[in-house]
C-alpha positions in Angstrom: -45.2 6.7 -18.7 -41.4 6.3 -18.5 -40.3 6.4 -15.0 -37.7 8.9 -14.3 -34.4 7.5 -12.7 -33.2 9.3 -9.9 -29.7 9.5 -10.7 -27.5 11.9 -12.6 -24.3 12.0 -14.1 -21.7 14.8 -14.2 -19.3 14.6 -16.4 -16.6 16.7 -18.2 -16.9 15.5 -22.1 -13.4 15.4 -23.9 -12.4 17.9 -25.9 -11.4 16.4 -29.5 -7.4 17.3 -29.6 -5.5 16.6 -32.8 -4.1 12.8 -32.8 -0.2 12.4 -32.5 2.4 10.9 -30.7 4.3 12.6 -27.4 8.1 11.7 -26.6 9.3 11.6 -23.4 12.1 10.6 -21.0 12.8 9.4 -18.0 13.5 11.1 -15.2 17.5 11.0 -15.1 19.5 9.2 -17.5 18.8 6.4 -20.1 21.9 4.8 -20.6 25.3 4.3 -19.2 26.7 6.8 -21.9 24.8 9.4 -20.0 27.6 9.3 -17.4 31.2 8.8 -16.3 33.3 6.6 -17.7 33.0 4.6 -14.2 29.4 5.6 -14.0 26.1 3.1 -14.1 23.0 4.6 -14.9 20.5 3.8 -12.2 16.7 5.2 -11.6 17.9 8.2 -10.0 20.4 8.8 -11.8 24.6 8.5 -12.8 26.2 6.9 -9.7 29.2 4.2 -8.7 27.7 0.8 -8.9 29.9 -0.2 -5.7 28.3 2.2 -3.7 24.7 2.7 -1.7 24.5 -1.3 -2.3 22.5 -3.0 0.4 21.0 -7.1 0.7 18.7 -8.7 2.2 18.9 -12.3 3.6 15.7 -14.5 4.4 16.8 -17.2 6.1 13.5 -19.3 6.9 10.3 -17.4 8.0 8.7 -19.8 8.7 10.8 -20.9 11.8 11.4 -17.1 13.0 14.3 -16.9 11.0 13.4 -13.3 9.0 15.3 -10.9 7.1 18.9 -9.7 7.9 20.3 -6.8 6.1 23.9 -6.1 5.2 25.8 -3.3 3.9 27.9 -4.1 0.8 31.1 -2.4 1.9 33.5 -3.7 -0.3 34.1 -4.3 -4.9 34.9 -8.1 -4.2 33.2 -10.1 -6.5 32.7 -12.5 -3.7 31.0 -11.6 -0.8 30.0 -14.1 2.5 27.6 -13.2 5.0 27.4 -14.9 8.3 23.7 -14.4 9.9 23.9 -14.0 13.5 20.4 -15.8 14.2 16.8 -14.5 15.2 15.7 -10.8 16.0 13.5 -10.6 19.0 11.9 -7.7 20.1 10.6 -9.0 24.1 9.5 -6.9 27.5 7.1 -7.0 30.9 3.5 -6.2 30.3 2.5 -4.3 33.4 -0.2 -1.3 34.2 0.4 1.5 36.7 -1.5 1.9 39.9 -1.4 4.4 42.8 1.5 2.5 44.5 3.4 2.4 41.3 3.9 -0.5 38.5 2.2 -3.6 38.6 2.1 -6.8 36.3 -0.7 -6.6 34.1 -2.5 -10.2 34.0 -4.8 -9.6 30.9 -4.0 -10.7 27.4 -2.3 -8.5 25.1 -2.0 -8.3 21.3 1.7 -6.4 20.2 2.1 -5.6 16.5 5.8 -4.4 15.4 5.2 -1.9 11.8 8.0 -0.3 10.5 10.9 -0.7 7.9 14.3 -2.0 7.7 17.0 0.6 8.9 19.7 0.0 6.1 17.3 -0.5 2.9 14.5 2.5 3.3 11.4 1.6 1.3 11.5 -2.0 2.5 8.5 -2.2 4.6 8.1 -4.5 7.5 5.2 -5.8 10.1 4.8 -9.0 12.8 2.1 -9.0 15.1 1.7 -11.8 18.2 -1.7 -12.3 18.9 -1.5 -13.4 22.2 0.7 -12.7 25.6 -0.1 -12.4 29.5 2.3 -11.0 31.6 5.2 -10.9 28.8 6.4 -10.9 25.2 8.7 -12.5 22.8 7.9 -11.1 18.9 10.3 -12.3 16.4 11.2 -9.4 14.1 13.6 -8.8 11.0 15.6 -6.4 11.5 14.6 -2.9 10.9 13.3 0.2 12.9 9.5 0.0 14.6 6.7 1.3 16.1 5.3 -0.5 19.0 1.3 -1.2 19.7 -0.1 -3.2 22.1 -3.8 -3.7 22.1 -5.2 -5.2 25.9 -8.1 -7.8 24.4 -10.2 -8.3 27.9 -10.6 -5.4 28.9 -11.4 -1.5 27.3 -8.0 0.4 27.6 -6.8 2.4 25.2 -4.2 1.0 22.7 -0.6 1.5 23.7 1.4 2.9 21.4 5.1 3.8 21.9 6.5 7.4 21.2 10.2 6.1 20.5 11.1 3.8 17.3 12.6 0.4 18.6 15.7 -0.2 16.7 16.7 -3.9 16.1 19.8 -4.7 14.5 20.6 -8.9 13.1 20.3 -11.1 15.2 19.6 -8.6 18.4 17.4 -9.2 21.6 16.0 -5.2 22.3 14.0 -5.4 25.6 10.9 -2.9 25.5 8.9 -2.9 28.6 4.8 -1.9 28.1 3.7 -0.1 30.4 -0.5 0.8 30.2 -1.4 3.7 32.5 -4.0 3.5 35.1 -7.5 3.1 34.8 -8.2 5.7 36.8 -5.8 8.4 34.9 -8.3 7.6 31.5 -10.8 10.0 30.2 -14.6 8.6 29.8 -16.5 9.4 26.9 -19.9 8.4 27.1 -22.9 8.6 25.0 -25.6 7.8 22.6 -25.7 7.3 18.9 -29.0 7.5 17.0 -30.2 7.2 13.9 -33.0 9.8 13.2 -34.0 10.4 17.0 -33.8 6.2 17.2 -31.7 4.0 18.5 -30.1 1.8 15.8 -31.1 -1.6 14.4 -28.2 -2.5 13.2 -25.3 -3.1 15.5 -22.5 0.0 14.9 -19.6 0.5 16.7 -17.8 3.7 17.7 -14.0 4.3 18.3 -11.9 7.7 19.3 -9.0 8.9 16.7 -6.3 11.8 17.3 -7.6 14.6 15.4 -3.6 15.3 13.8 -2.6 11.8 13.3 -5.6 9.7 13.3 -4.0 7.4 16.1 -6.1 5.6 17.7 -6.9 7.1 21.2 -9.3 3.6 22.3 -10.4 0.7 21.6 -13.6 -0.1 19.1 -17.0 -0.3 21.4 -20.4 -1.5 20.1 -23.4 0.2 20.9 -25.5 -1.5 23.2 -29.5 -2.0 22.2 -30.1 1.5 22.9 -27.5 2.9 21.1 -25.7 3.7 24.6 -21.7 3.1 24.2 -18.5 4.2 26.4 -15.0 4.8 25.3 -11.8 4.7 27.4 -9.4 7.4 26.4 -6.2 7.9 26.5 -4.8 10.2 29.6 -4.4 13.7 28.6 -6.6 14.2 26.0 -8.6 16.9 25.3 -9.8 16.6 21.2 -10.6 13.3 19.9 -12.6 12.1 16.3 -15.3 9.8 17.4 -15.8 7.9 14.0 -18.9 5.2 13.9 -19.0 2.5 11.3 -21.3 -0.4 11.1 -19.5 -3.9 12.7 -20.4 -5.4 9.3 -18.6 -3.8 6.7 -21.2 -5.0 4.3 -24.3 -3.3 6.1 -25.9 -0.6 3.7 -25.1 2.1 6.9 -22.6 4.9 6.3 -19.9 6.0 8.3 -19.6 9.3 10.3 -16.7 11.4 11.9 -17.7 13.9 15.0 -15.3 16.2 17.3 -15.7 16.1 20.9 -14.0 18.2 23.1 -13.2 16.3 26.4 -14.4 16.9 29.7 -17.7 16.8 29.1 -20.7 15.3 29.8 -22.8 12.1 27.9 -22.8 13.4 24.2 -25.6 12.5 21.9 -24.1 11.9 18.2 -26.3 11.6 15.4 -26.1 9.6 12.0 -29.0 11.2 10.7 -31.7 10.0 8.2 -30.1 8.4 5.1 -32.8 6.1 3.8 -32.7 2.4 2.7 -30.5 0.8 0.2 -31.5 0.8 -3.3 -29.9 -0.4 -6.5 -28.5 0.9 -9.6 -27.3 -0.2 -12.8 -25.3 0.6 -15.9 -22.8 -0.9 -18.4 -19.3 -0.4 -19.0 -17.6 -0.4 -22.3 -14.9 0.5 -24.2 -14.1 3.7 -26.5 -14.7 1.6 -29.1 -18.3 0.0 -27.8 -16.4 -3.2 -27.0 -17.8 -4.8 -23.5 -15.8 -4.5 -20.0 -15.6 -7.5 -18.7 -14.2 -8.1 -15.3 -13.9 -4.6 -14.1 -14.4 -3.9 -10.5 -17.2 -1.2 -9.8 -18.1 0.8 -6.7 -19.3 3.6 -5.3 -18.1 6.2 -2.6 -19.0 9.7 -1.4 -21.7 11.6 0.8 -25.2 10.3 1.5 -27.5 11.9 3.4 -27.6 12.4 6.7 -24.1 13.9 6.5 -22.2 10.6 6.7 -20.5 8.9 3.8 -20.3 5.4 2.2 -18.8 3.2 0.1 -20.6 0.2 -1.8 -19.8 -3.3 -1.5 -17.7 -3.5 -5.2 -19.2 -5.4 -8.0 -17.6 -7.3 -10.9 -18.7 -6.5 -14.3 -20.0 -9.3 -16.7 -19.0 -10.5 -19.7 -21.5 -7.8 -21.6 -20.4 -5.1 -19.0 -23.4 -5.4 -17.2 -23.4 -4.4 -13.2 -25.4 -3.3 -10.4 -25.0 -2.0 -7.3 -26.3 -1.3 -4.1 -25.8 1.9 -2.5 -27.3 4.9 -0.5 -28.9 8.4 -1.5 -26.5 11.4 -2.0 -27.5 14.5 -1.4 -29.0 16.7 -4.1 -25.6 19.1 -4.5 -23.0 16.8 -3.1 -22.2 14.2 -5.6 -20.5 11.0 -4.9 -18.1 9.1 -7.3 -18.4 6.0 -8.9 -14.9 4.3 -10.0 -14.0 1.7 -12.1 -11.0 -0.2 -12.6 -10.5 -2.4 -15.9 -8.2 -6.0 -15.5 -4.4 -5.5 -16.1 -5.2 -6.7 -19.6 -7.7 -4.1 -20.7 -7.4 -1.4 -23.3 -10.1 0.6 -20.3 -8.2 2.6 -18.5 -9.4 4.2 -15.1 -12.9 5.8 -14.5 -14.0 8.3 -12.3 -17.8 9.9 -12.6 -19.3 12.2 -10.6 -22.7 11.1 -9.6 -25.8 12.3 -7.9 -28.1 9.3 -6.6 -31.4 9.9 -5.4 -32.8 6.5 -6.0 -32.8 3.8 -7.9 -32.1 3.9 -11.6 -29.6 3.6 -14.3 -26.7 5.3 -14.9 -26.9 3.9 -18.7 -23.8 3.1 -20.7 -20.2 4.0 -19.7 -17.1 4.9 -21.6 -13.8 4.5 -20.0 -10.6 6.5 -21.3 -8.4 4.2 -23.4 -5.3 3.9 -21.4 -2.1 5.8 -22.7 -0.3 3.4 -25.1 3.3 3.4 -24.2 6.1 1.9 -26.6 9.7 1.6 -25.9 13.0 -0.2 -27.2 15.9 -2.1 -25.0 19.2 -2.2 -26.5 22.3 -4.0 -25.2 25.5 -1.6 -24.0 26.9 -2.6 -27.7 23.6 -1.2 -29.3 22.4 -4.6 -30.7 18.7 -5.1 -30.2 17.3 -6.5 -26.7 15.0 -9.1 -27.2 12.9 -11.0 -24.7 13.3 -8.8 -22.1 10.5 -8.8 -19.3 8.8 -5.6 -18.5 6.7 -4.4 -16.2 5.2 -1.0 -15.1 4.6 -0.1 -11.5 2.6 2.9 -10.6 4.5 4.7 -7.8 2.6 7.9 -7.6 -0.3 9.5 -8.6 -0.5 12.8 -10.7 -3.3 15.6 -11.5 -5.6 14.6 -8.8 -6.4 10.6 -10.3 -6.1 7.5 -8.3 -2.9 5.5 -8.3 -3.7 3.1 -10.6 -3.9 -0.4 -8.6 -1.9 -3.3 -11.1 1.5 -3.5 -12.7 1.3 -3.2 -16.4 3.8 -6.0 -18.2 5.4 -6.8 -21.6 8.1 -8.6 -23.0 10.4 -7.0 -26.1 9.9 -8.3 -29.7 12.3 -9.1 -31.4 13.4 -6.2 -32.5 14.0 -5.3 -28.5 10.6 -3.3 -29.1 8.0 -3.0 -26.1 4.3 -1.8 -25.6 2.5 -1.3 -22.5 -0.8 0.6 -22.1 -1.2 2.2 -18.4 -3.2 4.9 -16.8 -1.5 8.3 -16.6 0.7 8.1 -13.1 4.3 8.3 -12.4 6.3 4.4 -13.1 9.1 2.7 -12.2 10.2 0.5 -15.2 12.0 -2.5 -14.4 13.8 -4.2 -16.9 14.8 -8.3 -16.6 16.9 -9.3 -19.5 17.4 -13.3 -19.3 21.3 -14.5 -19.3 24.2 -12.8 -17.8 23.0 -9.3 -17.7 21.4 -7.2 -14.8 17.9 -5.9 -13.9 17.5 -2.4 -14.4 14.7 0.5 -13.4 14.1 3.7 -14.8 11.4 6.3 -13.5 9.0 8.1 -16.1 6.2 10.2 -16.0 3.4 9.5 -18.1 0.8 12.4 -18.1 -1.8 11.6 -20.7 -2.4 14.4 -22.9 -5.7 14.2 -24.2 -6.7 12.7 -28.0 -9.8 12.0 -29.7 -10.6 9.0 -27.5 -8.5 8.4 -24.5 -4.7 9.9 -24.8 -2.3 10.4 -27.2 0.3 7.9 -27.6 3.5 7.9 -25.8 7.2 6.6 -27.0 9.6 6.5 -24.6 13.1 7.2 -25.4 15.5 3.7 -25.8 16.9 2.0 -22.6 20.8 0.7 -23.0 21.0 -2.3 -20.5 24.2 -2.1 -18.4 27.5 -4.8 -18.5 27.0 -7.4 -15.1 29.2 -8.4 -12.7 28.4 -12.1 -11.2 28.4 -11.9 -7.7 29.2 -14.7 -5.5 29.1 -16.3 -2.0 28.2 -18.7 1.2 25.7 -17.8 3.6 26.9 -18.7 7.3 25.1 -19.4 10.3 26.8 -17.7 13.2 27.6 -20.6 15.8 25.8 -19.0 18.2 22.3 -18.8 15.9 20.6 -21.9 17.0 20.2 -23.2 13.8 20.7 -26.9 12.6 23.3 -26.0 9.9 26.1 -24.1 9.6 24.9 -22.9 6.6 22.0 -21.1 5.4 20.8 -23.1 2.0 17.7 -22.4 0.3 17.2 -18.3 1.9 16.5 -15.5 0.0 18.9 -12.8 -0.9 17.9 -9.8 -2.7 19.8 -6.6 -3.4 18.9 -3.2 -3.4 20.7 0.2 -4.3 19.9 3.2 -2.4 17.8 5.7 -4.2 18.1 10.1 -3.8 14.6 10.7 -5.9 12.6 11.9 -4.0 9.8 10.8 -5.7 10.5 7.1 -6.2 11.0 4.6 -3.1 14.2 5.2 -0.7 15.9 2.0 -2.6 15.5 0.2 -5.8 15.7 -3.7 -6.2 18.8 -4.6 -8.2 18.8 -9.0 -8.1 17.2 -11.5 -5.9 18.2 -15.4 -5.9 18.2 -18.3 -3.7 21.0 -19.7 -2.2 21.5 -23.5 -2.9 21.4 -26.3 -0.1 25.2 -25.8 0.6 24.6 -21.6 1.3 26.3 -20.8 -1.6 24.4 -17.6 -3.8 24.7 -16.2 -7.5 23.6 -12.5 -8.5 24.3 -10.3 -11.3 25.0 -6.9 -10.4 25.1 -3.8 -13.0 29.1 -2.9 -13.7 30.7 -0.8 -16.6 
């Protein structure tokens, strides 16, 4: 007798749609003729070239030296910047006690996330893994958040409420101050597993119900499954969520609300059974093999917790398996698949019951939407061997944001073809020579066809004139550096972006200065 698998699959089937081809356009403007006679045509639309322009310079990193960022004030074709030196972001680390503020003598991680001030989008993070008493973090300039973590001792993580602003080449002092052991709420209790303590070792941690901040450190759970949290002061709500301290243990995680005061909680993971495995292929519309696609799967198990499974690479037949957990019998979990860059396969997303181990059979991802396009110069000749690429900046109808950048270079006849998952894109456009980058935001929706979507063409992108510029990169003398240039640092440009649904700015150039400071960009002009 066969034996029956215990999983199921739920899926909506396609309904066959006519074939044909969809135009569409990008969001604002395609061309410089769109606007003014003065006009560029950027991703958010007509706008003055000299204005909103902002740059970035990279010294060296890897002595401290990190970004600086300039505002572009003026139409000069030439254009120095003089780089004032490091950006340190330093302070006291001290704890509060009943007769005031005292130095704090434990060690102390600080991390610094945030963005640069002047070019929105441009995110930024440094993190010093190591300081008693005080701090020095080297920082590019930007606006922060401030978290220091003490690493001998259970207090909660310190987290700032004000941004820390740090301009070139500044020294911002920001004192950290942890409050008082005795001002901390105690949460104590047990987790079990079925009325048991654990075999596994788990670990709990509080979270602020609104923001998901953490409110304390990470604790493992003794042999009995016993644990106790630090909290910060003033807290009355907190998400205790427990997770397994190896994140390839077949144990799910769990979120629960306590309400503080109170007394020793017990928390429960509940009974979700052992591990099992499953199986299935992946293929193509066509019945071609997937190879190199990474599989998982993530959703409730049983016991009310959820999990997701270690991903998997499928082989060159499509083959994989995986190891997961039982769902319950009306909650179904999903299993996801994401083809290479290079694959025709576009994402997959299946509802799926598991009750044991079994196959799931043979799978067939949606074709991805084939997208084809055409680059002309601003005299209308034909653009070829221009480099484009695709990258997904925001998800649309529910799907996942699809994870790789989609590239092509035009044919000869300036003619492009990309094939990407339905999302919104920024296209960026890097013509070779004398002529700028440009970007362009489109929508690609995906309306459905007999297998996969229909096929998209995209209306034709006019590149813009350039204007070359030029300049040295100075050291201040008071920057500490061994030259009074800055020579091999990277410079990158950015325009400030209005649409709302793109990034706050949009890459324009990027170069390296030469050993003498001196830098080359070509910016978009009419």
């Amino acid at each position: 007798m066969r034996r029956r698998s215990g999983i199921a699959l739920l899926m909506l089937a396609l309904i066959p749609l006519r074939c044909g081809k969809k135009t569409t356009s990008f969001h604002h403007c395609a061309s410089d003729s769109d606007c003014g006679s003065t006009q560029v045509c950027f991703p958010d639309g007509c706008g003055d070239p000299t204005q909103g322009l902002r740059v970035e310079v990279t010294p060296n990193a890897h002595d401290g030296l990190y970004a600086e960022d300039f505002v572009i004030g003026t139409q000069a074709n030439k254009q120095d910047f003089t780089l004032p030196g490091p950006s340190i972001i330093s302070g006291d680390l001290s704890q509060q006690n009943g007769q005031g503020v005292m130095p704090y003598s434990g060690l102390v991680s600080i991390q610094a996330l945030g963005e640069s001030t002047l070019i929105p989008g441009v995110i930024r993070s440094f993190q010093l893994s190591s300081a008693r008493g005080n701090y020095q973090l080297p920082v590019a300039s930007g606006t922060y958040n401030l978290l220091a973590n003490a690493t001998e001792e259970p207090l909660p993580p310190l987290q700032l409420d004000a941004k820390v602003v740090v301009a070139p080449g500044d020294s911002v002092v920001v004192p950290m101050v942890f409050p008082s052991s005795v001002s901390l709420s105690q949460l104590s209790g047990r987790l079990l597993i079925g009325g048991q303590p654990p075999a596994s070792a788990l670990a709990v941690q509080a979270f602020d119900p609104n923001t998901q901040r953490p409110l304390s450190q990470r604790t493992t759970l003794d042999s009995s499954g016993s644990f106790q949290l630090q909290v910060a002061p003033a807290v009355q709500d907190v998400l205790v969520q427990s997770f397994p301290v190896n994140a390839d243990a077949d144990i799910p995680r769990k979120t629960f609300s306590v309400a503080l005061p109170t007394q020793p909680v017990t928390l429960e993971l509940g009974v979700f059974g052992s591990a099992f495995e499953i199986s299935g292929r992946l293929r193509t519309s066509n019945g071609d093999p997937v190879a190199g696609a990474t599989v998982y799967i993530d959703g409730p198990v049983l016991g009310g917790g959820t999990f997701r499974s270690r991903s998997v690479v499928t082989s060159s037949t499509g083959a994989f398996t995986l190891r997961t957990l039982a769902t319950p019998p009306d909650r179904p979990a999903t299993l996801r698949a994401f083809a290479p860059p290079e694959s025709p396969c576009g994402l997959l997303s299946v509802a799926v019951i598991v009750l044991g181990p079994g196959s799931v059979g043979t799978l067939a991802c949606p074709e991805k939407v084939q997208v084809k396009g055409s680059v002309v110069l601003a005299n209308g000749a034909q653009a070829a061997g221009v480099a484009v690429a695709a990258q997904p900046i925001a998800a649309i109808r529910g799907q996942p944001l699809p994870s790789s950048v989609a590239r092509a270079t035009t044919d000869n006849t300036g003619t492009y073809t990309l094939y990407v998952d339905p999302a919104v894109y920024r296209l960026d456009f890097a013509p070779h020579g004398q002529l700028p980058r440009s970007s362009r935001f489109v929508t690609i929706v995906g309306d459905p066809a007999d297998s996969g979507f229909k096929p998209v063409e995209i209306e034709p992108l006019a590149l813009s004139n350039g204007r070359r510029l030029t300049g040295t990169l100075y050291f201040a003398p008071t920057a500490g550096a061994n030259s009074p240039v800055a020579g091999v640092a990277s410079v990158r440009f950015f325009r400030l972006s209005t649409d709302t649904s793109a990034p706050a700015s949009v890459l324009l150039a990027e170069t390296v200065s030469d050993p003498s400071g001196s830098y080359s960009a070509i910016l978009p002009a009419r």
